[in-house]
C-alpha positions as CSV (number, residue, x, y, z in Angstrom):
1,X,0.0,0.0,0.0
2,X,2.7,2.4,0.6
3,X,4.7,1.3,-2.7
4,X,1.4,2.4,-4.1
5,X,1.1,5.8,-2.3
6,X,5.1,6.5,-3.1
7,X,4.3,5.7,-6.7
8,X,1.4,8.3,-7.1
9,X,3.4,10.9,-5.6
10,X,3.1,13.8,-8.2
11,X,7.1,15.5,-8.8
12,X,4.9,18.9,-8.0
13,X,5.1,17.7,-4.2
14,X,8.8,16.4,-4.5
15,X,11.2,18.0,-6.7
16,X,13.1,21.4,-5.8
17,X,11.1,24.4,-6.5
18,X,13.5,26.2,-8.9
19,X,13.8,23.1,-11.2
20,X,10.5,22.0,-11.1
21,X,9.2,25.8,-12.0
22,X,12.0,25.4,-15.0
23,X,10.9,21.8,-16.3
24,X,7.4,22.6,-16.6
25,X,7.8,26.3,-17.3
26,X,10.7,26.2,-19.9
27,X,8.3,23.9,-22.6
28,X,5.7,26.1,-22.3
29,X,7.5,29.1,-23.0
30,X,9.0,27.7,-25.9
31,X,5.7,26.4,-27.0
32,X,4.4,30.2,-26.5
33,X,7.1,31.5,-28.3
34,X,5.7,29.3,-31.1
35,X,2.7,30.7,-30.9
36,X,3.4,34.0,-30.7
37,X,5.4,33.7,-33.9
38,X,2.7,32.2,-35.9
39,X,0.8,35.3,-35.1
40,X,3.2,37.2,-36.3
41,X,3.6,35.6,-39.7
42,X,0.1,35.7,-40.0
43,X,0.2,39.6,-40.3
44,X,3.6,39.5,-42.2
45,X,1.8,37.9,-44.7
46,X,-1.7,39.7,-44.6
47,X,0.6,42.6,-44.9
48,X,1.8,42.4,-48.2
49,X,-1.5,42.3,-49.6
50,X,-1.8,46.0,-48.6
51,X,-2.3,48.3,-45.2
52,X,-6.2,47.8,-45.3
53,X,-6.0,44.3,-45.0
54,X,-3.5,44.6,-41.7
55,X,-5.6,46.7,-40.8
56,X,-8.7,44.6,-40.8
57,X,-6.8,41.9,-39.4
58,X,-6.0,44.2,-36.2
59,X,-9.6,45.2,-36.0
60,X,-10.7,41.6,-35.5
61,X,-8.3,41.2,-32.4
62,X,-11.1,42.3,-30.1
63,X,-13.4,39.2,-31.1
64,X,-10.0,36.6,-31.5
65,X,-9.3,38.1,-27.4
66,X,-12.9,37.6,-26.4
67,X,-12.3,33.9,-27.9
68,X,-9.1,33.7,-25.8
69,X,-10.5,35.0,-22.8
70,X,-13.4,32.5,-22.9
71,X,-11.0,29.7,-23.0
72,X,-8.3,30.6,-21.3
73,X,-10.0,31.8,-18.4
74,X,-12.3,28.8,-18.4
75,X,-9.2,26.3,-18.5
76,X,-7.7,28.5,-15.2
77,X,-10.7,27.6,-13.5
78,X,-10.4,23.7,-14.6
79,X,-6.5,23.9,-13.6
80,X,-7.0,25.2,-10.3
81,X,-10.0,22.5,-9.4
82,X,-8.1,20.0,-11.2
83,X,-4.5,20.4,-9.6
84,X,-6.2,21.0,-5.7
85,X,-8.0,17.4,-6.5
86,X,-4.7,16.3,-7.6
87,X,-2.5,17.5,-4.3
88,X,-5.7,16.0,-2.1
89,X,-5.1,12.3,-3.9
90,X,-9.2,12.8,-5.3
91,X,-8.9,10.8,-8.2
92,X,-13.0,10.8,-9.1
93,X,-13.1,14.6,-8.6
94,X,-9.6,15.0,-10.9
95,X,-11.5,12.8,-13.7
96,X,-15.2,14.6,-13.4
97,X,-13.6,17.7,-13.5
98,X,-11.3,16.8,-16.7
99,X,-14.7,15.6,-18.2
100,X,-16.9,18.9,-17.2
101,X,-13.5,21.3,-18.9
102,X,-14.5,19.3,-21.7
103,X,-18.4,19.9,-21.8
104,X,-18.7,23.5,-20.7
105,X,-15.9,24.3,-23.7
106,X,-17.9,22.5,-26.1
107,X,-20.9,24.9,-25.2
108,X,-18.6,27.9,-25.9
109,X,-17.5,27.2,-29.0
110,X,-21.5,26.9,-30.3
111,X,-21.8,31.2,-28.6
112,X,-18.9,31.9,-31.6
113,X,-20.3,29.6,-33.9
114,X,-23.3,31.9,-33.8
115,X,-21.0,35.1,-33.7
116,X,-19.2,34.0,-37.1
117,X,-22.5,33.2,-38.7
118,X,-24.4,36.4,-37.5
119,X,-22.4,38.8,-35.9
120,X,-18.8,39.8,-38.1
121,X,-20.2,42.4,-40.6
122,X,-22.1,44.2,-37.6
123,X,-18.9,44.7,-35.9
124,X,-16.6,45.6,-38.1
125,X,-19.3,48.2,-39.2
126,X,-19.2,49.6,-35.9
127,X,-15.9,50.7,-36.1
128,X,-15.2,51.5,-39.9
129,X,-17.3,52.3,-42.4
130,X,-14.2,51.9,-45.1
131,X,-16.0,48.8,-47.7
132,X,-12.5,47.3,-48.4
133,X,-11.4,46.9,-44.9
134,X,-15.1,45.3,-43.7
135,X,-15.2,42.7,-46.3
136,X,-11.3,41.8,-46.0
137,X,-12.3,41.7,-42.0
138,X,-15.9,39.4,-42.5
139,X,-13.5,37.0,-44.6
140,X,-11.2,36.7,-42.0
141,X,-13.0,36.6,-39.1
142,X,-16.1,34.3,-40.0
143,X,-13.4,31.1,-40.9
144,X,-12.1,32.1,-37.4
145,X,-15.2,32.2,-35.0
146,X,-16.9,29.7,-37.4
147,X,-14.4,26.6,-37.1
148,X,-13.3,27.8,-33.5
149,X,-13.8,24.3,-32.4
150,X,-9.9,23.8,-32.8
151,X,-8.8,26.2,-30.2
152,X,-11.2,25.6,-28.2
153,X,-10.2,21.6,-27.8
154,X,-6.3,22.8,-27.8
155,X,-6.9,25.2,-24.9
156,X,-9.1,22.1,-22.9
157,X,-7.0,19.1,-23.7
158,X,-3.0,21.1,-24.1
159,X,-4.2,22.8,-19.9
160,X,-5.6,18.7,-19.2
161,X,-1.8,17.7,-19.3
162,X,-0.5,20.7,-17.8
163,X,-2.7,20.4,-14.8
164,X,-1.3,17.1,-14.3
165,X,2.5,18.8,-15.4
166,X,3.2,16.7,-18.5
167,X,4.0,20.1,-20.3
168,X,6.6,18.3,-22.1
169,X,3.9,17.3,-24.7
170,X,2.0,21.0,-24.8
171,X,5.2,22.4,-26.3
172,X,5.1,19.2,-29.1
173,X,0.9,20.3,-29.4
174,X,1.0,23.8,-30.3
175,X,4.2,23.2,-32.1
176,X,2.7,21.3,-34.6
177,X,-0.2,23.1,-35.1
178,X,2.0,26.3,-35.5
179,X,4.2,24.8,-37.9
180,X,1.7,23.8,-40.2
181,X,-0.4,27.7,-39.9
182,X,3.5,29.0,-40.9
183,X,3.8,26.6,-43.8
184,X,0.3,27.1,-45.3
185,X,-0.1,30.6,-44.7
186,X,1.4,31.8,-47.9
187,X,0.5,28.9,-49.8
188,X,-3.3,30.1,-48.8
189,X,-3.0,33.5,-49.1
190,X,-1.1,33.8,-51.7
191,X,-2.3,30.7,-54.1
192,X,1.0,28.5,-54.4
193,X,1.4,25.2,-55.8
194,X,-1.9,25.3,-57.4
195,X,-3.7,26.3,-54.2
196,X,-6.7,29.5,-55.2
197,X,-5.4,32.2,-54.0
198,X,-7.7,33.0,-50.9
199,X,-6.0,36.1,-49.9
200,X,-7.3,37.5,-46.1
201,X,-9.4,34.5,-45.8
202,X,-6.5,32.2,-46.3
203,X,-4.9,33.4,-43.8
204,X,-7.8,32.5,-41.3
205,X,-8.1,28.9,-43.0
206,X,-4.4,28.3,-42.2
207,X,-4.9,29.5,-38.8
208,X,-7.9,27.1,-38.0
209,X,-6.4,24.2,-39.1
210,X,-3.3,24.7,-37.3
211,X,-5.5,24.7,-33.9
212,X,-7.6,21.7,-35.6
213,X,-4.2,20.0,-35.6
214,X,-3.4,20.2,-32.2
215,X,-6.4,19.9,-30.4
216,X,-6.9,16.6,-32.1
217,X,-3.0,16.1,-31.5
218,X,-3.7,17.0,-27.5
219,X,-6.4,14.7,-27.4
220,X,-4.4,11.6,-28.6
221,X,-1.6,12.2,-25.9
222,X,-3.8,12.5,-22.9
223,X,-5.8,9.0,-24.3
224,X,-2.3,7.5,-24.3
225,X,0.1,9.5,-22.3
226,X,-2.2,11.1,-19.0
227,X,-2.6,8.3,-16.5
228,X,-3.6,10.3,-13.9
229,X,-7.0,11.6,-15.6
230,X,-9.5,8.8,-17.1
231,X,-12.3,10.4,-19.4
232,X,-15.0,8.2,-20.1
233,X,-19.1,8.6,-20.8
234,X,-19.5,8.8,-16.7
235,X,-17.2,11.9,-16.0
236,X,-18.6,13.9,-19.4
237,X,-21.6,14.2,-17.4
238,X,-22.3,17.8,-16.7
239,X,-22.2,17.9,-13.0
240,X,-23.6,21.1,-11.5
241,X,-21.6,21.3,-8.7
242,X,-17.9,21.0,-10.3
243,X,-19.2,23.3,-13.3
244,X,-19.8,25.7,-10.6
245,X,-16.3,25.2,-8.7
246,X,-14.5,26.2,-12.4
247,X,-16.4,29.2,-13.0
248,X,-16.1,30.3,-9.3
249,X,-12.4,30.7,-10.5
250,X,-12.8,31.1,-13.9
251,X,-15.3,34.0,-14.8
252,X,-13.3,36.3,-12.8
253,X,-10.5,34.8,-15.3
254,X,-12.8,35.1,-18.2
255,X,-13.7,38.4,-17.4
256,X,-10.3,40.0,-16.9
257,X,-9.1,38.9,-19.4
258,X,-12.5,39.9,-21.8
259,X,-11.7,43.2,-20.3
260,X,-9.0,43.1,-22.8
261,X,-11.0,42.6,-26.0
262,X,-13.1,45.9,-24.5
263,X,-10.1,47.5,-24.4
264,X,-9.2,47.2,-27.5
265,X,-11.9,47.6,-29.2
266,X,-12.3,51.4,-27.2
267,X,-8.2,51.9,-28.3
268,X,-9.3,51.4,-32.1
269,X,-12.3,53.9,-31.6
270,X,-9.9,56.2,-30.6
271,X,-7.1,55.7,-33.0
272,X,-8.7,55.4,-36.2
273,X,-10.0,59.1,-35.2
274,X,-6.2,60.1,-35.8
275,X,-6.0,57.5,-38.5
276,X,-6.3,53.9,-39.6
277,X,-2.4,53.5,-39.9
278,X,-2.7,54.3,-36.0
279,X,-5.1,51.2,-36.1
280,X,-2.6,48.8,-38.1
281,X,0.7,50.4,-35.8
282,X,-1.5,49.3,-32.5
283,X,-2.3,46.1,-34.1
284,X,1.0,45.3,-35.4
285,X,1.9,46.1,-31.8
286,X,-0.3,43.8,-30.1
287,X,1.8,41.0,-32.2
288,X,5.0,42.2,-31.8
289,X,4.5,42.2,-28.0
290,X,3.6,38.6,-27.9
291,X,7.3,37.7,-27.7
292,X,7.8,39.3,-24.4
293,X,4.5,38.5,-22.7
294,X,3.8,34.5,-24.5
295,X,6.9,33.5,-22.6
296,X,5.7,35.1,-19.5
297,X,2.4,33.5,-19.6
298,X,4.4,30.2,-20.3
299,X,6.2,30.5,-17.2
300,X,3.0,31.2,-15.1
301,X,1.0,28.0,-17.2
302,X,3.9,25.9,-15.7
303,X,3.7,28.2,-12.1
304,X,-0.3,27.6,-11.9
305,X,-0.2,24.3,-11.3
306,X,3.1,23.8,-8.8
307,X,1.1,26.6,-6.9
308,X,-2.8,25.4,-7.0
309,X,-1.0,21.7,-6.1
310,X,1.2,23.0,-3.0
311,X,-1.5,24.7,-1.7
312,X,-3.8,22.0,-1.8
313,X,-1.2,19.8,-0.3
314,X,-1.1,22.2,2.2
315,X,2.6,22.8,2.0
316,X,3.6,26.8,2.2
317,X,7.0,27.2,2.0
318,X,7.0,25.1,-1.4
319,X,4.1,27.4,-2.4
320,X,6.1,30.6,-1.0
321,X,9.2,30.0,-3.1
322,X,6.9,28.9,-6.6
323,X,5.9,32.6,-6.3
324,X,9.2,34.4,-5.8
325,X,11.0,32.2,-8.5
326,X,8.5,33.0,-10.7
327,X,8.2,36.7,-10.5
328,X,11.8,36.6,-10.9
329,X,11.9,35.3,-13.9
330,X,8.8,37.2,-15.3
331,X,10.9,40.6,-14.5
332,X,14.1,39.4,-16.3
333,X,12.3,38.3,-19.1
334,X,10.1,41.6,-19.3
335,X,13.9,43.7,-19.3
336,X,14.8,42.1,-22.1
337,X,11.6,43.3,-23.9
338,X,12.5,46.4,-22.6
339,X,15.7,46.6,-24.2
340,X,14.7,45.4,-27.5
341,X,11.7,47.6,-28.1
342,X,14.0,50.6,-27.1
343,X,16.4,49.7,-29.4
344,X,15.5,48.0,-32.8
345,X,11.4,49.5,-33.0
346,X,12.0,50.4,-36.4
347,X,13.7,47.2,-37.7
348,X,10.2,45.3,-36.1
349,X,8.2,47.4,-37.7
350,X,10.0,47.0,-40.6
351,X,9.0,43.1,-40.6
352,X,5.3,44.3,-41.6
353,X,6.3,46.2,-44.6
354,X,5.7,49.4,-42.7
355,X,5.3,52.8,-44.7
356,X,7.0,55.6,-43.7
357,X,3.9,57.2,-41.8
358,X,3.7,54.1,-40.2
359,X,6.9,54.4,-38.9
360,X,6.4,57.8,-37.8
361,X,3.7,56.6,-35.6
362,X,5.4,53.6,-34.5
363,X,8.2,53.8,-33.5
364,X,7.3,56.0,-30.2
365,X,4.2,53.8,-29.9
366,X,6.8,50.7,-29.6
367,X,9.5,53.1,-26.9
368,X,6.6,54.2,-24.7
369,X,4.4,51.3,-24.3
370,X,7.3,49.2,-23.9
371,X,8.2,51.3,-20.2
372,X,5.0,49.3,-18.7
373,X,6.8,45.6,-19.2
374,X,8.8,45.5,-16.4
375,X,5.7,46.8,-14.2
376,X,3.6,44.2,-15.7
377,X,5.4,40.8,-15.2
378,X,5.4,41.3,-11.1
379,X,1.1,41.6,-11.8
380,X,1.1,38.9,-14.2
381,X,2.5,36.2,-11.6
382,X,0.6,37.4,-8.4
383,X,-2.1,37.5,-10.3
384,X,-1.7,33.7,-11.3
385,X,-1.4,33.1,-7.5
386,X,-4.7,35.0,-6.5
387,X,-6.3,32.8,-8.9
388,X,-4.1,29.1,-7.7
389,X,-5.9,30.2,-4.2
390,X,-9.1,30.6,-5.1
391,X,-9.2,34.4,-5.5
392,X,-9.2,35.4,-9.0
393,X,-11.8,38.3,-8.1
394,X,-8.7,40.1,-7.0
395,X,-7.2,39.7,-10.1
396,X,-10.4,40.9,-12.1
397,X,-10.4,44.1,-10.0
398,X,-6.6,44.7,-10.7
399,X,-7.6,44.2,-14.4
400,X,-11.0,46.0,-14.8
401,X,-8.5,49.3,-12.8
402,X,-6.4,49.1,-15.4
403,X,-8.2,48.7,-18.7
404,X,-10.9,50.5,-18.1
405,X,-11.0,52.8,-15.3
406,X,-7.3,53.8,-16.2
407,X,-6.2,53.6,-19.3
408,X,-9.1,53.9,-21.9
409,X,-9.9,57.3,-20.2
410,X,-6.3,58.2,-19.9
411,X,-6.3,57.5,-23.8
412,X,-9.3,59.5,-24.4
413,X,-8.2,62.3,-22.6
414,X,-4.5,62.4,-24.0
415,X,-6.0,62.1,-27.4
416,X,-7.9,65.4,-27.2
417,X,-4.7,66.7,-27.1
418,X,-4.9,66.0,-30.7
419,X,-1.7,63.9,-31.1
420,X,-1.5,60.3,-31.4
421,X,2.1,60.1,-29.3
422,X,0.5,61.2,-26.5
423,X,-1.8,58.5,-26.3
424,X,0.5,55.3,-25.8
425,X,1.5,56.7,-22.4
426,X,-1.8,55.9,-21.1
427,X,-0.1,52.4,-21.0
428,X,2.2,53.1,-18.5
429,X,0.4,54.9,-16.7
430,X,-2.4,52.6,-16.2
431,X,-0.1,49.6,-15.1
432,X,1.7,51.8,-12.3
433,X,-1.7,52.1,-10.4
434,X,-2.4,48.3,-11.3
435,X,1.3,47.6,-9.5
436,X,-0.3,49.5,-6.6
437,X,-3.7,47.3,-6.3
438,X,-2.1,44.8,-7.1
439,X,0.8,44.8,-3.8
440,X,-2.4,46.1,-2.0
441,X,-4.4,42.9,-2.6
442,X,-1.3,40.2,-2.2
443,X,-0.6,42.1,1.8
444,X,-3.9,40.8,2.1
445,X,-4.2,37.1,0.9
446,X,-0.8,36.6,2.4
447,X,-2.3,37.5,6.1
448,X,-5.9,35.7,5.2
449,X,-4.8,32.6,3.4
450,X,-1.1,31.8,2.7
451,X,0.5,32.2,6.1
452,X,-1.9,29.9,7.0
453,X,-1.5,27.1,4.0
454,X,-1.1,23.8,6.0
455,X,-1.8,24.5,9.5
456,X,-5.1,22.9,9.0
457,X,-3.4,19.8,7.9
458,X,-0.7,20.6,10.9
């Protein structure tokens, strides 16, 4: 019996805290990086069609981070139950919670299946009434809400094996299905090797099957490779209770992280009043910084876990030190985005073909916004531990301060000013108050619930 127990012994209990943060983090982030490089090639691309169509593509981020939200934030919530079950060895509540993930993420890919069929020409109309850049954006954007299905069974079955810390076989997941958008992006868009030449639309039809790809892929390895989760007909079954435990966590999740899709739809309102190059430089922006944040948010996919799994096995120092290494790490990596949007912003702009005017616009865009980094990896990570301990409200708060009580009005009002350079400091600004909440709110969970991780148990 105790072989047994020894046996089941997950290595997020066991293994120093430095090198377990590193072995599960350090896939992840290169899987991110992935990711965040496909995006990037998809506008590259789109690009040299001509500015309208980067344009349209950057108007459709609000919807594509609304899509995000809804799945990322729902997989927190199935994390945190998940990995808790996990650290309190309660196998039938780790497998009905892997089966619920799996139901409530079928329903939300039927919402954007309605939203592709019915919604995209309504909102791109709302925010341009330019006929080129609306039908290039309904092309795009209907393939991607449409066939959503495939990010929606990555982001369920790729956070099923990182719950359980087999991360390893995320990074080979979304590799694959990133690979394969990079490979037939230009044969789609551009109509090689006989291909039609499906222009923005291609573009979208490369990026769905990519996730297709590796949400099938992600499936396969938990049938074969995750032992410690069985899915069968039983655990599928909706179960009030559990659905309710992962949307306790996750629709704060969901809903910070919407915020961000609000947000950005409110920056384009104000910046195609300047002009739409401001649009495409604030788009082209959103991709470039991808590169510094994906491989913060791969660090905190592999932190979520080791956290949400110490805490539920009660063990506080372990859960202590996950925390620390990780906002170290989340700062350095945050410098060097620093550093390299000081230094080179024209030669990334220059990857999207970028005119002179949008250089003009750019290239301060790029230097200001980049000052809120460093600021913003110490929020990232706490907030991943509000969330591990059951307090992702916190983290909604700290996010709804800074998208929308902060920095859309900041932007507003610096935009009356009636230049567009103005308006990127409304960035920095907003995350300095959101650093402020944000040490505020950890003060506080560390004297109501982390100094006290264990002493139950004790």
């Amino acid at each position: 019996m105790e072989q047994r127990k020894e046996k089941k012994e997950n290595k997020m209990g066991t293994m120093p805290v430095n090198r377990l943060l590193i072995t599960m983090s350090l896939p992840m982030m290169a899987s991110m990086l992935v990711q965040a490089l496909y995006n990037i090639v998809d506008s590259i691309f789109v690009s040299r069609i001509n500015e309208n169509a980067l344009t349209a593509v950057s108007l459709a981020f609000p919807i594509q981070t609304l899509m995000v939200a809804v799945g990322i934030g729902t997989c927190v919530g199935i994390n945190a139950v998940l990995s808790r079950a996990l650290g309190a060895k309660n196998q039938e509540m780790v497998d009905k919670t892997a089966g619920n993930g799996i139901f409530v993420m079928a329903v939300s890919y039927i919402v954007f299946l309605l939203v592709g069929l019915f919604g995209t020409r309504a909102f791109y109309l709302s925010q341009t009434e330019d006929v080129q850049i609306v039908q290039y954006g309904c092309e795009y954007l209907s393939v991607v809400c449409c066939l959503s299905f495939g990010i929606f069974a990555q982001f369920t079955f790729e956070r099923l094996l990182q719950s359980t810390g087999k991360t390893f076989y995320i990074m080979i997941t979304q590799g694959m299905g990133a690979v394969i958008n990079i490979i037939l992006d230009p044969i789609f868009i551009f109509g090689l090797f006989g291909m039609p030449k499906m222009g923005v639309r291609g573009a979208a039809v490369a990026t769905v099957i990519g996730q297709v790809t590796a949400g099938l892929l992600a499936f396969l390895v938990n049938l074969k490779k995750n032992d410690e989760i069985q899915i069968t007909r039983q655990t599928l079954r909706p179960n009030a209770e559990i659905i309710k435990q992962i949307y306790k966590i996750g629709v704060p999740s969901i809903i910070m992280q919407a915020i961000g899709s609000v947000m950005t739809y409110g920056m384009n309102l104000i910046l195609i009043s300047f002009t739409s190059t401001a649009t495409a430089v604030f788009g082209v922006y959103f991709k470039l910084q991808s590169f510094v944040f994906m491989p913060v948010f791969g660090m905190n996919n592999g932190l979520v876990p080791i956290l949400a799994y110490n805490y539920g096995a009660g063990q506080k120092e372990r859960f202590i030190q996950a925390l620390k290494w990780g906002i170290r790490y989340a700062v350095a990596i945050m410098f060097v985005g620093v550093v390299i949007f000081q230094t080179i912003p024209g030669a990334l702009l220059g990857l999207f073909d970028a005119s002179d005017a949008m250089l003009a616009i750019g290239v301060p865009a790029l230097r200001t916004i980049s000052y809120s980094f460093l600021l913003a990896g110490f929020g990232i990570v706490c907030g991943t531990a509000f969330q591990a301990l059951g307090s992702a409200t916190y983290s909604m708060l700290v996010s709804i301060a800074r998208q929308l009580v902060v920095l859309l009005p900041a932007a507003y009002l610096l935009s009356l000013t009636g230049k567009v350079e103005y308006v990127w400091w409304s960035f920095p600004i907003a995350e300095l108050m959101s650093m402020l909440m944000t040490v505020i709110f950890l003060i506080k969970i560390y004297k109501e619930v982390i100094q006290y991780i264990g002493k139950e148990a004790a």
